[in-house]
N, C-alpha and C positions, 0 to 999 in steps of 0.2 A: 787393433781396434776391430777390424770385419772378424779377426777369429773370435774376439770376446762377443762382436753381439750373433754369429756365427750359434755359437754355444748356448747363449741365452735362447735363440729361436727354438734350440730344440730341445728346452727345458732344463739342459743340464744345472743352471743354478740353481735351479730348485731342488738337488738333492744335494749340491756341496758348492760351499763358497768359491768363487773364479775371482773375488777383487787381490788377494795376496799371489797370486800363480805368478810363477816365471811365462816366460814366452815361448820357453821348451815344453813348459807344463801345460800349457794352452794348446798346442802339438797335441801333446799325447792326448790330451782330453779328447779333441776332436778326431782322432783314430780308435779312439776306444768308444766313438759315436757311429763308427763307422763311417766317416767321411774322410775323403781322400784329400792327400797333403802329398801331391807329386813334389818332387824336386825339392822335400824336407831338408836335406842335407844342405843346398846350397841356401834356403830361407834361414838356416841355425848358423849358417856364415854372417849372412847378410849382417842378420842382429850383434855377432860379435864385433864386424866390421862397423855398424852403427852404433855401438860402445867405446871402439877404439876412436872414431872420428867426432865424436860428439865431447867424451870428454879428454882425449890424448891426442886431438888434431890431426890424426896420422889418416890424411887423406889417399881414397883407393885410386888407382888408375881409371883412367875412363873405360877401358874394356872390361875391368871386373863391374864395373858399376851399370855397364851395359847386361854382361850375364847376370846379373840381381835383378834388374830391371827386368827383364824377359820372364827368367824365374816366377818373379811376382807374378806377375800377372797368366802364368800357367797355372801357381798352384792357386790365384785366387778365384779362376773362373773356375776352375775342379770343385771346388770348395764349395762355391757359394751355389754353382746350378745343381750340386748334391740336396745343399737345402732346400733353397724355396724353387726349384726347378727352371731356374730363368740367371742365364748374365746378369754379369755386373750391368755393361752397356744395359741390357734388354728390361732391368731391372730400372735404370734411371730414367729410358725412354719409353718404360709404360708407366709410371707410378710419379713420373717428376715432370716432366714436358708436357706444355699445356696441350690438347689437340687441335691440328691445323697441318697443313702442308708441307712442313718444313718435317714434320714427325715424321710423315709419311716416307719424305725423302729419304731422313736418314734411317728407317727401318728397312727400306730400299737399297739403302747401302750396306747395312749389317748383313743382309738377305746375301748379296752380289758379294761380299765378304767369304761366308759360309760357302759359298760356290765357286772362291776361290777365281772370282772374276775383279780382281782388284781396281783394274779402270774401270769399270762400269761403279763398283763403290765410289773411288773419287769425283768422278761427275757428277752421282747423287749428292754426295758431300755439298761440292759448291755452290749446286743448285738452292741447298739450303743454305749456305751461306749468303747467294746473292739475297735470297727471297728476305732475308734479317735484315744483312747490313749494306750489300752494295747498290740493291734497286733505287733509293734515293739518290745515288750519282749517276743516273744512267740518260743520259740527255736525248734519247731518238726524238722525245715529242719535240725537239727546238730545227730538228731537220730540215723543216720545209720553213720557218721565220727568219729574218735576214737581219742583219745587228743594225740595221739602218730602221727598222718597225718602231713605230714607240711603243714603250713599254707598259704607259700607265692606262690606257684604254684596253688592254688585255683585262686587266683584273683577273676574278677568280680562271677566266679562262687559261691564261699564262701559268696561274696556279697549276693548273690540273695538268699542265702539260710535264711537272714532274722535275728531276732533274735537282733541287734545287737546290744540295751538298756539294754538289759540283762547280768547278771556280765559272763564274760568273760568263767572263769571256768566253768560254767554250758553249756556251748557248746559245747557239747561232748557227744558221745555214753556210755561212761561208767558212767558218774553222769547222766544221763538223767533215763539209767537202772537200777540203782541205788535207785533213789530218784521219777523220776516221775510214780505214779497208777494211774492215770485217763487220759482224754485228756486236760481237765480243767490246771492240773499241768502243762503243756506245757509254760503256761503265768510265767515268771517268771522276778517281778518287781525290780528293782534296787531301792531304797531307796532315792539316793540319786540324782540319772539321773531324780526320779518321781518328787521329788521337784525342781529341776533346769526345769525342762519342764513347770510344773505347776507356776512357775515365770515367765515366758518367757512368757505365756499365759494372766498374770495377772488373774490368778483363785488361790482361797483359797486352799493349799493341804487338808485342813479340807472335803471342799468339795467332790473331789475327792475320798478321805478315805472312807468318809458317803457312797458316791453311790458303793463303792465296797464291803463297809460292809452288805448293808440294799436289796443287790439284789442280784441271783443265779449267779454265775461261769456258764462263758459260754467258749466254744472257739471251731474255726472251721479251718482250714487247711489251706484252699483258700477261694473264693467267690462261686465252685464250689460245696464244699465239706460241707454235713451237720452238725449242729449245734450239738457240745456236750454241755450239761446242766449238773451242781451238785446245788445241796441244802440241806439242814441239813434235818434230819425228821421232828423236829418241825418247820421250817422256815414255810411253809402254815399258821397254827395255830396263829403265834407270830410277823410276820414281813409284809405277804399276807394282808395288810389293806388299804383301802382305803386314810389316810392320809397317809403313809406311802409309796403310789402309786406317788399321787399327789406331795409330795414331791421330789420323785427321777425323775420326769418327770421334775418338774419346773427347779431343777438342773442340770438335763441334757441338758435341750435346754438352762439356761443358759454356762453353761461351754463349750458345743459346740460351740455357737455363738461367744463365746471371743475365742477360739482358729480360726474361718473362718475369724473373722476382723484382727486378728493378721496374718493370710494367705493372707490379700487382700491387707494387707500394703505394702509388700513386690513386688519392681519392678526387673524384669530382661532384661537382654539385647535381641532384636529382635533377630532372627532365621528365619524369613519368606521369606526375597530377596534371590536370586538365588546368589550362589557361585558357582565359574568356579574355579574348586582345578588346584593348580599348577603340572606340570610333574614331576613326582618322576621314576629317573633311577632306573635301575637294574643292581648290584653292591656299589650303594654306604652306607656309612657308615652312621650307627645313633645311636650316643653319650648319654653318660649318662645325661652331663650337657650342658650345650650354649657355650660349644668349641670344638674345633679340638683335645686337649691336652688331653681329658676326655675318659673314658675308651670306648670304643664299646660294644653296648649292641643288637645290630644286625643290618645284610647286607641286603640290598634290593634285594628282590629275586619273582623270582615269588613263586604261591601256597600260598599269602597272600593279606590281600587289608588291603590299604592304608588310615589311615585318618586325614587329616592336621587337629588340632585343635586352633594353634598359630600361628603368627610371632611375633619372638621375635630377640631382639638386644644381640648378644655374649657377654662376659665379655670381647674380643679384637672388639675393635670397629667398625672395619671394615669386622666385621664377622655378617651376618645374618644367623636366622635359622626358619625355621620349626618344633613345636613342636608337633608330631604326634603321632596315635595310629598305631600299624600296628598288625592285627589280622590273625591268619591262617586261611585257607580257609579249612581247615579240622577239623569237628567240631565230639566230646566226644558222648558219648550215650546220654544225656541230653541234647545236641544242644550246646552245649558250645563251640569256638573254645580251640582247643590243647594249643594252645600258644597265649598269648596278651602280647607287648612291646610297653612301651610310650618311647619316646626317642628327640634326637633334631637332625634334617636332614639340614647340610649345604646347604644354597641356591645359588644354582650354578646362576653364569652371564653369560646367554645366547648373 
């Protein structure tokens, strides 16, 4: 496939048909284009080894399929930076990944790749890895809350505090003091939330596994806050290798890539035209549920602001309401207001 659209990029269909060609003849084409096909001889095995196991079952050894493997990807980066001047990798991570942080990283690691700094590429690696998939289980903000706090007077603040793929229990100052020694430990994966995510994504858990086996524990706070690093003593020695580089890169821009197409499917409803909110008194009542009959969950007062987010139709039909946020205007050491209440505000006929 890369050698036929290989050949199209540089016009050759246009003076002779490439859809009947063998795959030797595809070879030759692109040498008679002048583009280079290292390690032709072992890519013209490969293909007959891909004939014999596709229709004659005669499966190769795992080391031949390792030298094919290699092969490939020698003569496809030869190939393809002849053409449009740019890697495979470099080609996917400018033209296909959306820009943001995570690109950065792993151009960061291609970089440290090329300089033949292989750990410095897999820390970049992971780095983009946490920043995807594992910062949602990373519990530091529950460090200082003690599992004896209640839970439901936090609201959105508890929210922010993050974590929240993370098993439940482990959010808390006393298992955190307990169990976490480094800042790496902060990441703490749920098993089972990691494969429902990694389905949702249409990515292999396999994969994901590999890249958090085969690169260093990283994790950082915020965007603000430096980067803590862990790796084994022998990891340099044993793991720090060039295909072992190569490998966690290709996997990472692939599994990032299917999680931004899986982000770009998704449509939401507009936000951008101007809203003129309705008059909300001061004294009236706002309900638990879409009736009158429903307990009072707070009076409209001043020292709080207002925010419609619904209209909706009562369970008595002739009941409308507003389902609103109403937040105090007196805000905690951390910026947070004291008090947040969602509720439904009868709509008065003016």
């Amino acid at each position: 496939m890369t050698f036929y659209a290989l050949l199209i990029e540089l016009g050759v269909d246009d003076i002779k048909s490439l859809e009947s060609k063998s795959f030797d003849e595809l070879l030759a084409e692109l040498k008679k284009a002048d583009v280079p096909v290292p390690k032709s001889g072992t890519i013209k095995a490969l293909n007959k080894q891909r004939v014999l196991t596709k229709h004659y079952a005669q499966v190769a050894e795992p080391v031949t399929v390792r030298s094919y493997l290699d092969a490939s990807e020698v003569t496809l980066d030869a190939a393809v930076t002849k053409v449009i001047g740019r890697s495979m990798r470099e080609l996917f991570l400018t033209d296909f990944l959306q820009d943001g942080e995570s690109k950065g990283l792993l151009r960061a690691a291609e970089a440290a790749i090329d300089q033949r700094n292989f750990l410095q590429a897999l820390i970049e690696i992971r780095k983009a890895v946490f920043i995807e998939f594992e910062m949602p289980y990373a519990i530091h903000g529950w460090k200082d809350v003690s599992k004896n706090e209640p839970a439901a007077p936090l609201g959105l603040m508890a929210f922010s505090r993050g974590g929240w793929k993370a098993p439940y229990w482990k959010r808390n100052k006393e298992w955190i003091d307990a169990n976490v020694t480094d800042p790496t430990e902060y990441v703490q994966v749920e098993a089972d939330e990691w494969r429902v995510q990694a389905l949702e994504y249409g990515i292999h858990t396999a994969e994901l596994s590999n890249l958090r086996r085969l690169t260093p524990a990283v994790f950082r706070a915020d965007d603000k806050s430096p980067w803590s690093v862990k790796y084994e003593a022998s990891f340099p020695a044993n793991e720090a290798t060039e295909s072992n580089a190569k490998y966690c890169l290709d996997r990472a821009i692939s599994i990032i890539l299917k999680k931004q197409e899986h982000t770009r499917t998704a449509r939401r409803p507009g936000r951008g035209a101007a809203f003129e909110p309705p008059p909300v008194y001061i004294g009236q009542e706002v309900y638990k549920r879409a009736t009158k009959t429903s307990d009072v969950v707070h009076t409209v007062a001043e020292g709080f602001t207002y925010e419609i987010q619904e209209y909706v139709d009562g369970f008595d039909a002739s009941e409308k309401f507003f389902y609103l946020r109403a937040a105090s205007e007196t805000k905690n050491q951390e910026g947070w207001p004291v008090e947040v209440v969602y509720g439904y505000l009868l709509v008065r006929n003016e």
